[in-house]
Backbone bond lengths (Angstrom), bond angles and torsions (degrees), N, CA, C in turn:
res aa  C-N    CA-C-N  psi(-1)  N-CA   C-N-CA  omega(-1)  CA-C   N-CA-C  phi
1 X - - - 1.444 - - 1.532 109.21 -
2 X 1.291 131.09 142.02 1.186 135.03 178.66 1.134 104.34 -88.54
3 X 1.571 107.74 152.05 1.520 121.62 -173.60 1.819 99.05 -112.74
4 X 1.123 96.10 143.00 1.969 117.26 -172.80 1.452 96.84 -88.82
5 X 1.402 137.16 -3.28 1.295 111.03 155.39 1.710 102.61 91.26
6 X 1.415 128.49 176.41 1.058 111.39 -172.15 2.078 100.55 -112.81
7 X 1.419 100.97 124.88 1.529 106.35 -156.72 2.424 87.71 -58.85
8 X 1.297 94.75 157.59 1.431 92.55 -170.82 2.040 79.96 -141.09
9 X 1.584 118.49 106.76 1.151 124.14 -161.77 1.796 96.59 -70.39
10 X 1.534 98.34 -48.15 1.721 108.49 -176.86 1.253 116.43 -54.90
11 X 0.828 122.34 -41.57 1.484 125.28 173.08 1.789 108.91 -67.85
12 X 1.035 136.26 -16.53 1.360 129.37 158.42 1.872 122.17 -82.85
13 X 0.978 109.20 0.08 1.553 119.49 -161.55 1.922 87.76 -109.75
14 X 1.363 121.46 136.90 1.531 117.13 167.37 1.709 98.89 -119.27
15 X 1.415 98.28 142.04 0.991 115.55 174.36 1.222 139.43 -99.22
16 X 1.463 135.26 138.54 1.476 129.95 -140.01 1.808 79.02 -115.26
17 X 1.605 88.88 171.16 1.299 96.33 172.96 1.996 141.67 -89.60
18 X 1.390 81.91 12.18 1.614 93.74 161.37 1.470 121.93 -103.50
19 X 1.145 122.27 -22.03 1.645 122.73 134.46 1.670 115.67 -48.53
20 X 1.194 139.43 -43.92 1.442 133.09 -160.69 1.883 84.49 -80.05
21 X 0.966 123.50 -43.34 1.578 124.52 -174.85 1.187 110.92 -48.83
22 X 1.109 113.99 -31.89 1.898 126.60 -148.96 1.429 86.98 -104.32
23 X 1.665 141.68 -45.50 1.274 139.17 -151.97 1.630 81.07 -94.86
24 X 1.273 137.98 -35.61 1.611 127.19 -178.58 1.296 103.37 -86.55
25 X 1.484 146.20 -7.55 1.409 126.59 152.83 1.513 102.12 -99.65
26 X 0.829 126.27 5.89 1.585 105.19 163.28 1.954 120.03 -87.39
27 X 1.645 96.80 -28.50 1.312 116.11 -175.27 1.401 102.12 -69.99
28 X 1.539 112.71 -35.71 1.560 119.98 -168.92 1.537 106.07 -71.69
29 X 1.514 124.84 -18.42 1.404 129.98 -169.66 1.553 105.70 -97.54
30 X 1.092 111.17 -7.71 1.466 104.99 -176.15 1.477 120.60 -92.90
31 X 1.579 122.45 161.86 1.857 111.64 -129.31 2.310 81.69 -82.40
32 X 1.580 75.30 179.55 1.589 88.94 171.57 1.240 121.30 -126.07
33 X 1.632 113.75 162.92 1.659 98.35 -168.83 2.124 87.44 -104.97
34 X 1.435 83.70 139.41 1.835 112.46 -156.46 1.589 87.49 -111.90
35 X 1.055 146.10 115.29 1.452 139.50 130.58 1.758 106.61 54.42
36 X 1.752 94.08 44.83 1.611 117.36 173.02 1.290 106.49 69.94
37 X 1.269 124.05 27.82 2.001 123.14 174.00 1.626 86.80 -139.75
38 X 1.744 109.95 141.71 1.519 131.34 155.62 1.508 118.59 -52.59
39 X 1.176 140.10 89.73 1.416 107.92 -173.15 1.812 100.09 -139.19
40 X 1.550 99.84 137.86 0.953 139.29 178.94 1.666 123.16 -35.24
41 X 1.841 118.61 92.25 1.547 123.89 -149.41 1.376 84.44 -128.10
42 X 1.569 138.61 66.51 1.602 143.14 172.63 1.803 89.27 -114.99
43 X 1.054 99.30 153.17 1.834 107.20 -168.38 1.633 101.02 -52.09
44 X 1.378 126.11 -55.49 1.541 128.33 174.32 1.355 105.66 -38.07
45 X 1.344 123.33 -56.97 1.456 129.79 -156.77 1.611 104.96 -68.29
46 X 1.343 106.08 -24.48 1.407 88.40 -176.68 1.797 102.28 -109.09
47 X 0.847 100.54 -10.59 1.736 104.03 177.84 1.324 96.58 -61.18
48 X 1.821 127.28 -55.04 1.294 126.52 -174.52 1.418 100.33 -60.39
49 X 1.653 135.04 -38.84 1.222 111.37 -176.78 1.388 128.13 -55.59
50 X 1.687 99.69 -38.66 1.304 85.83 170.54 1.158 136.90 -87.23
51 X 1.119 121.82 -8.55 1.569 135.73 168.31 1.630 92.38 -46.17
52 X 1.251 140.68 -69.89 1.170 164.14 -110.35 1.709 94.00 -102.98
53 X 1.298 129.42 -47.02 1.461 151.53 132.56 1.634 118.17 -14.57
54 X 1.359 102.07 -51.73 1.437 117.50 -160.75 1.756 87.56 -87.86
55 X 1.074 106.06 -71.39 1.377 127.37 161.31 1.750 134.44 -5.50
56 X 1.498 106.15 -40.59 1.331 132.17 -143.63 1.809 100.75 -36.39
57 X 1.505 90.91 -66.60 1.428 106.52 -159.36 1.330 114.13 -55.84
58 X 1.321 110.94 -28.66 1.499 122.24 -171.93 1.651 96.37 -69.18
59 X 1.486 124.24 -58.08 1.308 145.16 -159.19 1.724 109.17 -94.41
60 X 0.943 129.15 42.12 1.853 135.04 -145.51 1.630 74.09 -137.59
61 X 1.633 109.00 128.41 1.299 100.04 147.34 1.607 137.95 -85.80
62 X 1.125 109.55 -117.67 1.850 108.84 -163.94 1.890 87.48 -98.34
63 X 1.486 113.91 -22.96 1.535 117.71 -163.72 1.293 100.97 -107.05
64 X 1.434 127.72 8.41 1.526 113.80 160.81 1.332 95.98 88.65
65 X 1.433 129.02 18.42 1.450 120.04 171.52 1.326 107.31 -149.04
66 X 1.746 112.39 157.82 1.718 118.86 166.78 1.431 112.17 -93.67
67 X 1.360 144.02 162.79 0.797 130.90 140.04 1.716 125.61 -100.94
68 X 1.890 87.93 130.56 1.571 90.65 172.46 1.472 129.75 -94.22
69 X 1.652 129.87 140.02 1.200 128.14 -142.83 1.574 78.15 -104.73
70 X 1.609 113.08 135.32 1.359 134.79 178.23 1.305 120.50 -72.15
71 X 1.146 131.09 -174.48 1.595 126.08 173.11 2.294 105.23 -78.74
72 X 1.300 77.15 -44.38 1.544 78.36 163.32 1.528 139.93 -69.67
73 X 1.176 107.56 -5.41 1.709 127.31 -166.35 1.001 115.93 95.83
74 X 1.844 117.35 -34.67 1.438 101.67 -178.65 1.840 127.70 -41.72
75 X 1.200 95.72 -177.48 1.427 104.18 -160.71 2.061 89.62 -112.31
76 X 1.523 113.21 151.60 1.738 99.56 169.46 1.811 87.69 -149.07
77 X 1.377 105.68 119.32 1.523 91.76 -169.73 1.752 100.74 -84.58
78 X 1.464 127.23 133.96 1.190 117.56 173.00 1.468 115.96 -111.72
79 X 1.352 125.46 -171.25 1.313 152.06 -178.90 1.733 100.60 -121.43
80 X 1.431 94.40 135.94 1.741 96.69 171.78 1.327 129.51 -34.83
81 X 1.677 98.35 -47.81 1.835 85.34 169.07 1.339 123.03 -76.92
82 X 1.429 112.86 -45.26 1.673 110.45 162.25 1.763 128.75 -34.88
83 X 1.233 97.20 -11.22 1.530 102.10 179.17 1.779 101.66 -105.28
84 X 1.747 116.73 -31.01 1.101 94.17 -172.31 2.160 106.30 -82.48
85 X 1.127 98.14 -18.41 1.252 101.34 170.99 1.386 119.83 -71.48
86 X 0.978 137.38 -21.13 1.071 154.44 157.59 1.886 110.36 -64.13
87 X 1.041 122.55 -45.05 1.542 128.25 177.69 1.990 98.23 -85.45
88 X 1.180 124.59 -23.89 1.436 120.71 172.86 1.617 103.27 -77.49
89 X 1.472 118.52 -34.85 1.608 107.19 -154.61 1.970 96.33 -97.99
90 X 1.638 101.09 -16.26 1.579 92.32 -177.99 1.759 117.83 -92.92
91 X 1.682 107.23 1.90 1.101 125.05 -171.95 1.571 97.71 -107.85
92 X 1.171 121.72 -22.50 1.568 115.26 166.26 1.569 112.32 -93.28
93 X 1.228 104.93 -31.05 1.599 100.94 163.26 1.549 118.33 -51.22
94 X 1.153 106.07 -41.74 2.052 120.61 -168.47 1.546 82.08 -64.84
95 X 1.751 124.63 -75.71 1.197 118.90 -168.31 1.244 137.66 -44.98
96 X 1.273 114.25 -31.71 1.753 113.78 165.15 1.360 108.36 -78.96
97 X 1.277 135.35 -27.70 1.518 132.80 178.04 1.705 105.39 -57.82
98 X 1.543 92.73 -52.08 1.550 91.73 179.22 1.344 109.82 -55.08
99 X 1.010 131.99 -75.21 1.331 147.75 -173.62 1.726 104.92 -22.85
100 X 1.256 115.90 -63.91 1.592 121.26 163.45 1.783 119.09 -56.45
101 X 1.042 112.98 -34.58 1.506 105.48 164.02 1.567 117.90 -77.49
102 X 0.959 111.96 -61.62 1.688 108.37 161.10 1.328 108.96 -25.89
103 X 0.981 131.07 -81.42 1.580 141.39 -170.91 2.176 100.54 -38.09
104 X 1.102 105.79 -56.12 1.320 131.35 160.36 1.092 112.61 -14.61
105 X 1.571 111.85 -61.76 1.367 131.37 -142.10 1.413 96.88 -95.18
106 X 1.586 116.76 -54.42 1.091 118.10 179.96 1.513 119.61 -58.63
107 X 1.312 114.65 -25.23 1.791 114.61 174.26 1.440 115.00 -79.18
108 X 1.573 111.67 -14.79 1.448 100.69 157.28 1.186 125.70 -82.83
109 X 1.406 118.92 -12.96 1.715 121.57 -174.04 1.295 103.25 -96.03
110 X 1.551 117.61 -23.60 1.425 113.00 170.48 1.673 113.46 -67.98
111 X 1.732 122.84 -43.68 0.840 112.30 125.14 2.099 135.67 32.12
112 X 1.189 60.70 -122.33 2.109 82.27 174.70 1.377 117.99 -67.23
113 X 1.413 108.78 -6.92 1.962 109.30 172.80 1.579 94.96 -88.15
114 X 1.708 106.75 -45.18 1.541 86.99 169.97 1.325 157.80 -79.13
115 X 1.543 99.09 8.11 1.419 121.17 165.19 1.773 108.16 119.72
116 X 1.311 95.44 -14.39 1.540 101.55 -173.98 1.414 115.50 -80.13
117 X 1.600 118.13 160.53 1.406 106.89 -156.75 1.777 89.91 -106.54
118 X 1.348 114.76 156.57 1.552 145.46 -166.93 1.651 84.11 -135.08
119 X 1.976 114.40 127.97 1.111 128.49 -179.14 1.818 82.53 -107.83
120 X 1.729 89.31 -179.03 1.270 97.13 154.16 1.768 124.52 -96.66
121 X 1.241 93.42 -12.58 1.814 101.32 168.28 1.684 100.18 -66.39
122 X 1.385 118.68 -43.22 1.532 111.82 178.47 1.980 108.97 -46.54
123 X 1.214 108.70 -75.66 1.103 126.48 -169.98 1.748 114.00 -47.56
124 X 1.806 91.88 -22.44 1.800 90.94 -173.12 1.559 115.08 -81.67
125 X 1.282 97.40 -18.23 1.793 91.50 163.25 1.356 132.71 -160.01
126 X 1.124 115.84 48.65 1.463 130.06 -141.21 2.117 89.89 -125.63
127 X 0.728 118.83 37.24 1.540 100.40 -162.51 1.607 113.59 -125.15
């Protein structure tokens, strides 16, 4: 008796290009790895960083540092510059990520202008 293999649903579904938009800004919001910690580069997350930057002195505890809450929860206590370096290296991290998903995005829509089919198994991890 022949065996049917293992059914793979995503791979039967094609995907248009307002789904590929949505899977490249969702990918673009997700945290980055910063100087060996996950940390959190979604427009809020970094607006609070810098608030938090701007902020310092007001928000500085008794040890001359804030602590910033990680993508994981952990805790990383910093120093003003450690935080602004930290908001330079997780904001250039976001930008080259983008930059590679974009690029991404557009080879799937180039893709589907040329007639060829884009699944959602393509789009689910291919990037």
């Amino acid at each position: 008796m022949p065996s049917l293999g293992k059914h793979d649903p995503l791979s039967q579904r094609q995907a248009d290009k307002s789904l590929i938009n949505q899977t490249r800004d969702r990918l673009d919001n997700e945290p980055v790895l910063v100087s060996g910690v996950l940390i959190q580069c979604n427009d809020e997350s970094l607006h609070r960083l810098r608030e938090t930057i701007e902020f310092f002195d007001d928000l500085k505890q008794d040890d001359g540092t804030v602590s910033w809450k990680l993508a994981d929860n952990g805790l990383l206590p910093c120093n003003r510059e450690e935080l602004q370096t930290l908001m330079i290296e997780t904001r250039k991290a976001r930008a080259l990520r983008f930059s590679r998903l974009h690029a991404r995005a557009n080879e799937f829509k180039q893709q589907i202008d040329s007639g060829q089919t884009v699944t959602l198994r393509d789009i689910a991890g291919s990037w």
